[in-house]
C-alpha positions as CSV (number, residue, x, y, z in Angstrom):
1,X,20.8,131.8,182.1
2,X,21.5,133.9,179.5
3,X,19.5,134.9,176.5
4,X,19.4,133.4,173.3
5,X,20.5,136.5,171.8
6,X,23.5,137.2,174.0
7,X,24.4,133.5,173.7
8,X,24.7,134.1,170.0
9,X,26.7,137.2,169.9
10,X,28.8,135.7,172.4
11,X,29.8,132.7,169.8
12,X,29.9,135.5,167.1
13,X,32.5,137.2,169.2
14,X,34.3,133.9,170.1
15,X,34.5,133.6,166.0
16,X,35.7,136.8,165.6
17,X,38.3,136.5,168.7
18,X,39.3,133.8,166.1
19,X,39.8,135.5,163.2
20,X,41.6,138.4,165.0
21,X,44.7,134.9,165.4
22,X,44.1,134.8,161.5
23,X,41.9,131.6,162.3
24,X,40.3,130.4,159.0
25,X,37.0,128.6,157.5
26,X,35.2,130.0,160.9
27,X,31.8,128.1,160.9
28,X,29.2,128.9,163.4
29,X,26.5,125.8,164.0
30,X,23.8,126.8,165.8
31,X,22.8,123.4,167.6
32,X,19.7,124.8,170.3
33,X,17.1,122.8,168.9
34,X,19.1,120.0,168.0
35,X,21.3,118.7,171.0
36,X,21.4,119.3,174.7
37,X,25.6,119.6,174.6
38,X,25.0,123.6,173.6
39,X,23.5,126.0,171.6
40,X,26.7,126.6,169.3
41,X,29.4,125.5,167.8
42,X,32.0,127.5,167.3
43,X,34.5,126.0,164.5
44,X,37.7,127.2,163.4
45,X,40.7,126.4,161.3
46,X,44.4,126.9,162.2
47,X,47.7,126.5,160.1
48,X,49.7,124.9,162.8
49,X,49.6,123.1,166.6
50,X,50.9,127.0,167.8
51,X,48.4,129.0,166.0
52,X,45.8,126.6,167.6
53,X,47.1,127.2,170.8
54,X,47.1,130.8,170.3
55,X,43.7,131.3,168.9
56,X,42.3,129.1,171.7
57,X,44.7,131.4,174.4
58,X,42.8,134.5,172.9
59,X,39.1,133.0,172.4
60,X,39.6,132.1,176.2
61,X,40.7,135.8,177.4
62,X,37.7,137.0,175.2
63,X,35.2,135.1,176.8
64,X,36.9,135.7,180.8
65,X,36.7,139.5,179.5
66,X,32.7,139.3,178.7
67,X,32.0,137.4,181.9
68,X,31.8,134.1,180.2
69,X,34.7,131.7,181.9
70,X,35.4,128.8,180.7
71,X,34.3,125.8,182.3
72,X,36.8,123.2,180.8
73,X,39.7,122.5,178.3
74,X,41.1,119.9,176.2
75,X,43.7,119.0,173.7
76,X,45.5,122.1,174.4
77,X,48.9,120.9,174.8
78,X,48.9,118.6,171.6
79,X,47.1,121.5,169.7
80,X,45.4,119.6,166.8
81,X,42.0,119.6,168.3
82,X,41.5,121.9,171.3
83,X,37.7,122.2,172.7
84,X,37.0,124.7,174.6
85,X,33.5,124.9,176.8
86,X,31.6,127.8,177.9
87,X,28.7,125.7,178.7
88,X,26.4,127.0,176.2
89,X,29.2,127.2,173.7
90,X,31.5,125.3,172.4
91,X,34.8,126.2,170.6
92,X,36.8,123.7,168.5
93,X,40.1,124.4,167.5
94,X,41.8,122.5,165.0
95,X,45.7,122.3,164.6
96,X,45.5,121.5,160.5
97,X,42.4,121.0,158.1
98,X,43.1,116.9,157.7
99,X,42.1,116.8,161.4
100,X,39.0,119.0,161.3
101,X,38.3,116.4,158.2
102,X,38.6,113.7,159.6
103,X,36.8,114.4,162.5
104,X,33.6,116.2,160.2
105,X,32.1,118.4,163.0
106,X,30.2,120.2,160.1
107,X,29.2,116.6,157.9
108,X,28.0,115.4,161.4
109,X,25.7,118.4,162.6
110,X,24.5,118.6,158.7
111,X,21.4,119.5,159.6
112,X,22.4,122.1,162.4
113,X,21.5,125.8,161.0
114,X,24.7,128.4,160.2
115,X,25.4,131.4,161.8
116,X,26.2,133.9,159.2
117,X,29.8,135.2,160.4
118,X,31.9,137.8,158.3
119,X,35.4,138.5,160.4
120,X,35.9,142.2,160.6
């Protein structure tokens, strides 16, 4: 198991992987005390279906690169919402901001703490 601390850069440098794709509105929710699904949220923004793909393509050699693999994938070939689970992590890509909307990851974990994140 790794520590809280690592866990938490790790999702910081899943953000970041992110915003290296020009990913936008990157939002960090930091669920630990909250549910048993994983300790963070990672959330992020794309323009398109491709630039989902391709953010999620580069947050997935980022965490196989740091010893985190990934332990399962979905939505990737429609692109408008692509998870991606590293277990005590997990990413969610959306294709367009109506999606992310709609779906409300942020309205429905209100209460879940954020993780400041500036991308460098």
């Amino acid at each position: 198991m790794k520590e809280k601390v690592d866990i938490k850069e790790f999702a910081l440098t899943l953000g970041q992987a992110g915003y290296d794709k020009k990913g936008t509105d990157i939002t960090i929710l930091d669920l630990e005390d909250l549910s048993s699904i994983a300790d963070y949220f990672v959330v992020i923004s794309a323009s398109n279906t491709k630039q989902s793909q391709s953010i999620a393509d580069e947050i997935e050699d980022k965490g196989a690169e740091l010893g985190f693999p990934m332990l399962h994938r979905e939505g990737y070939h429609e692109g408008e919402w692509i998870l991606l689970d590293f277990g005590d992590i997990i990413c969610h890509v959306f294709g367009g901001n109506e999606t992310r909307q709609f779906y409300g990851l942020e309205q429905l974990w209100n209460d879940a703490p954020r993780v400041e994140f500036v991308g460098k």
